[in-house]
C-alpha positions in Angstrom: -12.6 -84.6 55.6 -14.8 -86.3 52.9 -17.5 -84.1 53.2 -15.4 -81.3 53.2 -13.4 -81.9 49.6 -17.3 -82.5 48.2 -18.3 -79.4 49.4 -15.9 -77.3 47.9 -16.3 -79.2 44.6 -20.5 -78.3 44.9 -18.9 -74.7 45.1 -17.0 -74.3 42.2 -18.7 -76.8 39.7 -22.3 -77.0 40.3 -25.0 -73.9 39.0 -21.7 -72.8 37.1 -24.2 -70.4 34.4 -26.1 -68.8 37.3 -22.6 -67.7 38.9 -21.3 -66.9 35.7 -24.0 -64.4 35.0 -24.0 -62.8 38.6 -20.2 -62.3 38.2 -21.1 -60.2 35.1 -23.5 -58.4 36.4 -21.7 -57.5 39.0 -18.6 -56.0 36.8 -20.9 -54.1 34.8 -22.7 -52.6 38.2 -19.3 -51.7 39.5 -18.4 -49.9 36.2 -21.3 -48.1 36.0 -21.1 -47.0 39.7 -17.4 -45.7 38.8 -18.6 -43.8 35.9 -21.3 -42.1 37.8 -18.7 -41.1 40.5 -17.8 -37.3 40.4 -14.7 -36.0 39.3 -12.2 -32.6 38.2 -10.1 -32.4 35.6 -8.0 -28.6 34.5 -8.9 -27.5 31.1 -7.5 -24.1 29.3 -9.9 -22.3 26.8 -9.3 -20.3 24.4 -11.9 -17.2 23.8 -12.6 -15.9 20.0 -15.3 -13.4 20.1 -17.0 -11.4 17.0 -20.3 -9.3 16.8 -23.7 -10.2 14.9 -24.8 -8.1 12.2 -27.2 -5.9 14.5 -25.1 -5.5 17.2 -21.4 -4.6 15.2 -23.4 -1.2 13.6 -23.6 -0.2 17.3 -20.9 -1.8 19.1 -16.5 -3.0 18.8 -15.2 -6.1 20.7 -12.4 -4.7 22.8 -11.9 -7.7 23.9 -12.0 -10.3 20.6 -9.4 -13.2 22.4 -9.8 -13.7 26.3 -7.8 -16.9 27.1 -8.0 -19.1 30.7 -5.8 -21.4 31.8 -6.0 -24.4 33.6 -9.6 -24.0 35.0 -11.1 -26.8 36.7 -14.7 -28.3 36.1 -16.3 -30.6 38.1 -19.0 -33.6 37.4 -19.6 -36.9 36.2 -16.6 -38.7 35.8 -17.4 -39.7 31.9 -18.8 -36.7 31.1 -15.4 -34.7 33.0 -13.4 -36.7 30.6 -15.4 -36.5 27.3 -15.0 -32.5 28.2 -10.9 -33.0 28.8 -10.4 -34.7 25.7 -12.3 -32.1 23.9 -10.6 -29.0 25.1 -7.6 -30.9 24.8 -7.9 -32.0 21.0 -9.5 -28.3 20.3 -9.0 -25.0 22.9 -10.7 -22.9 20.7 -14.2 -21.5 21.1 -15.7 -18.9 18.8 -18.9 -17.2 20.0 -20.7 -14.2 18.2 -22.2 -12.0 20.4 -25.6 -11.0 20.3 -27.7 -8.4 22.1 -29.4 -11.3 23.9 -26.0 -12.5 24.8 -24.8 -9.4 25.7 -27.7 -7.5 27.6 -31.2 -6.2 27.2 -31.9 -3.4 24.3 -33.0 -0.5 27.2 -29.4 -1.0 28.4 -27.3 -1.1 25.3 -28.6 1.7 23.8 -28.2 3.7 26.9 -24.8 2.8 27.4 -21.0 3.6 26.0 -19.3 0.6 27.1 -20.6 -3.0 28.7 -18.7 -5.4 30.2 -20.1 -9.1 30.0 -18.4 -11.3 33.0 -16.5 -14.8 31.6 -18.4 -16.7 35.1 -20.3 -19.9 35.5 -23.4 -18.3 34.6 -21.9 -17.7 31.2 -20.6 -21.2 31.1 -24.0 -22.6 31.7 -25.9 -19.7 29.1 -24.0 -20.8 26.3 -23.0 -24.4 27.0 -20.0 -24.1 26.9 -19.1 -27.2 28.3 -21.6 -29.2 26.7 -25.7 -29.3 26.0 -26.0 -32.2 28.0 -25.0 -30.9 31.3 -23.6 -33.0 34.0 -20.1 -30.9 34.1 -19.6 -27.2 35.3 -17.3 -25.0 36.8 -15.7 -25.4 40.1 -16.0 -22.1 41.4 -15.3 -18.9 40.0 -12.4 -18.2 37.5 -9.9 -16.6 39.4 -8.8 -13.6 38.6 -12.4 -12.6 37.4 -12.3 -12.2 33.4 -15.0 -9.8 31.2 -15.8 -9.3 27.5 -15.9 -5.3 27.1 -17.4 -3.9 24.3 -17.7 -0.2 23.3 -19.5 2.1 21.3 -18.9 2.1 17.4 -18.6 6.2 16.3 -17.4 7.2 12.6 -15.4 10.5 11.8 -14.6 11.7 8.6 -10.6 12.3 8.4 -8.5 14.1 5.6 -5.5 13.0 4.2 -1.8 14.0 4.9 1.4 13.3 4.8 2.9 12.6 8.2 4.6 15.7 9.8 7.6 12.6 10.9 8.1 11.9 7.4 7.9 15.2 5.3 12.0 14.6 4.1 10.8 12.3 2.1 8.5 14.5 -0.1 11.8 16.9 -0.4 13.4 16.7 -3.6 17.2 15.8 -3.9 18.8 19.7 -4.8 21.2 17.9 -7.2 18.9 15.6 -8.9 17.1 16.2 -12.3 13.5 17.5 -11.2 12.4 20.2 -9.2 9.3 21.0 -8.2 6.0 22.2 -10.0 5.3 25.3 -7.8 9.7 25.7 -7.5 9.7 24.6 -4.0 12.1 22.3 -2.3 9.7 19.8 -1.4 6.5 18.7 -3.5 3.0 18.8 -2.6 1.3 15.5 -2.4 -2.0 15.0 -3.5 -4.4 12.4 -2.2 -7.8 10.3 -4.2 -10.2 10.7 -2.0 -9.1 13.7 -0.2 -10.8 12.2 3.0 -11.6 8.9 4.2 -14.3 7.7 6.7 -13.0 5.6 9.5 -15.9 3.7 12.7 -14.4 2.4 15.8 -14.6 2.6 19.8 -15.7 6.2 20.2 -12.8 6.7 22.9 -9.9 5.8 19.9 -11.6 8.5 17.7 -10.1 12.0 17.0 -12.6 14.5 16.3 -14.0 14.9 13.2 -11.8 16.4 9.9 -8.6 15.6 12.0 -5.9 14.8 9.7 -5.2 11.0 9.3 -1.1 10.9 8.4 0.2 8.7 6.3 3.9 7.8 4.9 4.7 8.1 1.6 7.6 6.6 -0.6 10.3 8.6 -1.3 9.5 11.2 -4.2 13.3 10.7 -5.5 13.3 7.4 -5.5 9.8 7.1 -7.4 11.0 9.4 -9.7 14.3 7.2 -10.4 11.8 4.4 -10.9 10.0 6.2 -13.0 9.6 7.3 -16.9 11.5 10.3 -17.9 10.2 13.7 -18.0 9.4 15.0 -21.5 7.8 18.1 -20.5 9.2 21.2 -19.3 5.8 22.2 -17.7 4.9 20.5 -14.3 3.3 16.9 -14.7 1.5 14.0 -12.4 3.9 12.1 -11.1 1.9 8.9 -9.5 2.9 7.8 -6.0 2.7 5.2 -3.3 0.9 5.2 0.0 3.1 2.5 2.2 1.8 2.7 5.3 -0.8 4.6 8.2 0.8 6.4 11.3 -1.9 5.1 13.7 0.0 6.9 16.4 0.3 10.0 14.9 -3.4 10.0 13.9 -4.4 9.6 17.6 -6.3 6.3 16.4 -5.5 4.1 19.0 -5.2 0.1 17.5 -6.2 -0.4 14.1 -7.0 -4.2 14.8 -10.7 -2.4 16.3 -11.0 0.0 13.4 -12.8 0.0 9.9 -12.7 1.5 6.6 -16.4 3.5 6.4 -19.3 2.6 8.9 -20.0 -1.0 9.8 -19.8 -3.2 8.3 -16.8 -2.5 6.7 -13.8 -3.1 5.6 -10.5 -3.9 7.6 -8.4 -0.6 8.7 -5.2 -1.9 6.9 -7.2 -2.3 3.6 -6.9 2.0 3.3 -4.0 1.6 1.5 -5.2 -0.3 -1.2 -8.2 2.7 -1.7 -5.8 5.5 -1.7 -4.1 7.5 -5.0 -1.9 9.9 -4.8 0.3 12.0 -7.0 2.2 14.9 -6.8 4.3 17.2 -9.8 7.4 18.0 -11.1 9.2 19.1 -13.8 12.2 18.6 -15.4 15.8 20.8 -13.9 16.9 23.1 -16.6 20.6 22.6 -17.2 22.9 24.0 -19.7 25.3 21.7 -21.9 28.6 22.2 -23.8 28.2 20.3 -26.7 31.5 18.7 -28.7 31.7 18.2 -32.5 27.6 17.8 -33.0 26.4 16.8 -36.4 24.6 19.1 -39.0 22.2 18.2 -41.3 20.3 20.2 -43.7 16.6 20.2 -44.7 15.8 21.4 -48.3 12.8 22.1 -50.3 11.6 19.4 -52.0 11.6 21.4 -55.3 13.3 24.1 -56.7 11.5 26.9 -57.3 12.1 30.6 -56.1 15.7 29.9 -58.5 17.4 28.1 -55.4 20.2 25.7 -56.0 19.4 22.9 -53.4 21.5 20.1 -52.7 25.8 19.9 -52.6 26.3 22.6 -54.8 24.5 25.1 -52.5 27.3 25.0 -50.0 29.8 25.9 -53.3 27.9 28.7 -53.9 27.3 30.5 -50.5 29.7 31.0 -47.1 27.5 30.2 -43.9 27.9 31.9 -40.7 26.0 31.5 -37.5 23.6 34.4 -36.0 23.3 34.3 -32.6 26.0 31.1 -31.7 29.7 30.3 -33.1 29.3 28.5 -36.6 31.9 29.2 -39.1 31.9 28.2 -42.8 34.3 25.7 -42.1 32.4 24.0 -39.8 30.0 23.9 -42.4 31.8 22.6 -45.3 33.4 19.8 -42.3 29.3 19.0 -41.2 30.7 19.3 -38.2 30.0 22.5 -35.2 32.7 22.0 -33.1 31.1 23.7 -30.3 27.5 24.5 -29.1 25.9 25.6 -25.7 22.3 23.7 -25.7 19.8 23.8 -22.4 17.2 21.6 -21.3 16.1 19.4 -19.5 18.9 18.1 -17.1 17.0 14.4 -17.2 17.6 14.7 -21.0 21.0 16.4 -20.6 22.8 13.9 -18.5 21.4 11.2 -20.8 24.7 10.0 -22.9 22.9 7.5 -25.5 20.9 11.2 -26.4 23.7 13.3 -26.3 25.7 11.3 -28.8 22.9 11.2 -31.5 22.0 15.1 -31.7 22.3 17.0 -34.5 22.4 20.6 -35.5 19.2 21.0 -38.5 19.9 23.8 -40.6 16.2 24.2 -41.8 16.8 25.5 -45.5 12.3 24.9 -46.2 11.6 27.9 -44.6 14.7 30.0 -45.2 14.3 33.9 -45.9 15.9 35.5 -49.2 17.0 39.1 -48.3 17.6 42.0 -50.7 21.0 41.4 -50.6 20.7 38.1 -51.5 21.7 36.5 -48.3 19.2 34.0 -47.1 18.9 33.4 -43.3 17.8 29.8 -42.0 16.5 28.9 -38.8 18.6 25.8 -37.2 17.2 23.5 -34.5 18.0 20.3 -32.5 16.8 17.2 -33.5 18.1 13.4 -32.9 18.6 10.3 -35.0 15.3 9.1 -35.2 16.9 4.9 -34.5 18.9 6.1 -31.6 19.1 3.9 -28.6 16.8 5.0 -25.8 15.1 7.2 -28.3 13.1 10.2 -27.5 10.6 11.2 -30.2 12.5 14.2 -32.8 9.7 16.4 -31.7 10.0 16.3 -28.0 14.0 17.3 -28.4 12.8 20.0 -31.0 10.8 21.9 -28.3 12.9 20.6 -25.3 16.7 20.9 -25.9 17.4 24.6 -27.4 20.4 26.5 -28.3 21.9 29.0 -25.9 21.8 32.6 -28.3 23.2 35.8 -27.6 21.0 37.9 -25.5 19.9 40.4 -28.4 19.3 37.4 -30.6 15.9 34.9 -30.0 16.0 32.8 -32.4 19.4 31.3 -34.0 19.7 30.9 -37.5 22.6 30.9 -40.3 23.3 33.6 -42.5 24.5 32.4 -46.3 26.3 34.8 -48.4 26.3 34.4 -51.9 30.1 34.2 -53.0 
């Protein structure tokens, strides 16, 4: 029993470093031989592809995002993990594809469409799980998944207003402008006429087909808008809001460019297009109320004229050509006058209350009988609110005359 109890104390106490040492060698064997043990882990990966500069002239990724879930790759248990853990922080790869990547020159150029296979072979070609090797694919990924690229072409396409939104280039019968040619609806005009569009040769129409747009609302632009002061037709600028792909027989813009490659994105056309279209001003007549009159006189007083308040004591006024009696003229007051227009300047109220009837006396004619005849116009009060300029109403804003009479005047008769 003695020797016994001093054996196991030899055991445990004596050569204590040596046993030490081996039990640590022995931990750090076992951990290496579980490292090197295979293993599989699932991993999803997520696909960003884009073309070099040599091979987008020539070809369009129909395919940019290809996604796979929950593959499985197989290998050294360390290097499985490093893999999982890198996937897992980040799933995203981008790759730009090359010709070397893609296929040999002799075959690209030959060809309309290729289709590159997602398979292990790919994995391995562009390390995608690592330069260092020691993990790879379990098999194939199921179902099979390809890059497909096709052909860039280019067509040159002219610019039109949809055919699904042409109400909206029709003006509103009751507004204030009609158009420049008379029609109902206006005819839109488009800086550059054409535009060149590259993309996969099967989502391109044939050359000069229209690409339709949609334009905002010509009534509502033209509420927006500065008033017309012209009766003649006038550039109206619009707004291009949007492309109707479908119309245009463009397929998806996300694979389409503005000009040849490379270019710019599809969507960016609407920042490069101006267009404008005209109108003018709706005539319109208006019964006036109690307008003004003013008087312009010489500023001297030649050709024996007596200017000033004592003319009106020395002649009766009547009108030639519209109603104006004497006694309107001694009350500065016409009570009533038929003007036409412009209906945007007709409808206007601040304008309408500061017209006034000019009874132009500076270029008044002396007859024989010594009655002088002066021309009368329409001005406005030169501070009124929302003014327009005294010339613009001049030529604008006229007074309705009998039909044998063109232009109106009053007739003075000396007392």
């Amino acid at each position: 029993m003695r020797a016994f109890k001093i054996f196991l104390l030899d055991l445990f106490t004596r050569h204590l470093g040596t046993k030490f040492l081996s039990l640590i060698l022995s931990v750090v064997l076992f951990a290496f031989v579980l490292q090197s043990m295979s293993d599989e882990r699932e991993i999803s990966i997520h696909f960003e592809f884009t073309v070099d500069e040599e091979l987008g002239p020539e070809f369009v990724v129909k395919t940019p995002t290809v996604d796979l879930h929950r593959i499985v790759v197989k290998g050294i248990r360390a290097k499985v993990e490093a893999v999982a853990q890198q996937f897992k922080r980040n799933r995203s790869v981008a790759i730009e594809l090359s010709r070397e990547i893609v296929g040999r020159s002799s075959e690209l150029d030959a060809r309309k469409q290729v289709l590159v296979p997602i398979d292990r072979e790919f994995f391995r070609r562009l390390e995608i799980l690592g330069r260092e090797g020691g993990v790879e694919l379990k098999g194939e990924i199921d179902p099979p998944q390809r890059i497909e690229l096709e052909r860039r072409g280019v067509v040159k396409l002219r610019l039109e207003v949809s055919p699904d939104y042409l109400r909206d280039l029709v003006l509103d019968p009751a507004g204030p402008y009609e158009s420049g040619t008379g029609d109902a609806s206006v005819r839109m005009r488009f800086q550059p006429e054409t535009v060149m569009i590259s993309g996969p040769v099967t989502s391109l129409p044939p050359e000069n087909s229209a690409l339709y747009v949609r334009v905002a609302n010509v009534s509502e632009v033209l509420k927006r808008g500065e008033r017309m002061l012209t009766a003649e037709g006038k550039p109206v600028k619009g707004k291009v809001e949007s492309i109707d792909w479908s119309a245009s027989h463009l397929g998806d813009p996300g694979f389409l460019a503005v000009g040849r490659y490379p270019g710019y994105p599809a969507v960016e056309i609407l920042q490069r297009i101006d267009c404008e279209f005209d109108v003018k001003p709706r005539a319109a007549t208006r019964d006036l109320a109690a307008i003004r009159i003013g008087f312009t006189f010489p500023s001297s007083f030649a050709d024996g004229y007596l200017w000033g308040p004592a003319f009106l004591a020395t002649y009766d006024g009547d009108g030639i050509g519209f109603t104006l009696g004497d006694a309107d003229l001694r009350d500065g007051t016409c009570k009533r006058l038929t003007v036409k227009g412009p209906q945007t300047l007709l409808e206007d109220r601040d304008i309408l209350g500061n017209l006034t009837l000019i009874i132009d006396l500076r270029i008044a004619e002396k007859n024989k009988d010594g009655t002088i005849e002066a021309p009368v116009y329409i001005s406005i009060t030169p501070d009124a609110k929302g003014s327009v300029p005294q010339a613009a109403i001049r030529q604008l804003v006229t007074i309705m005359t009998a039909t044998e009479v063109k232009q109106p005047k009053v007739r003075f008769t000396p007392r």
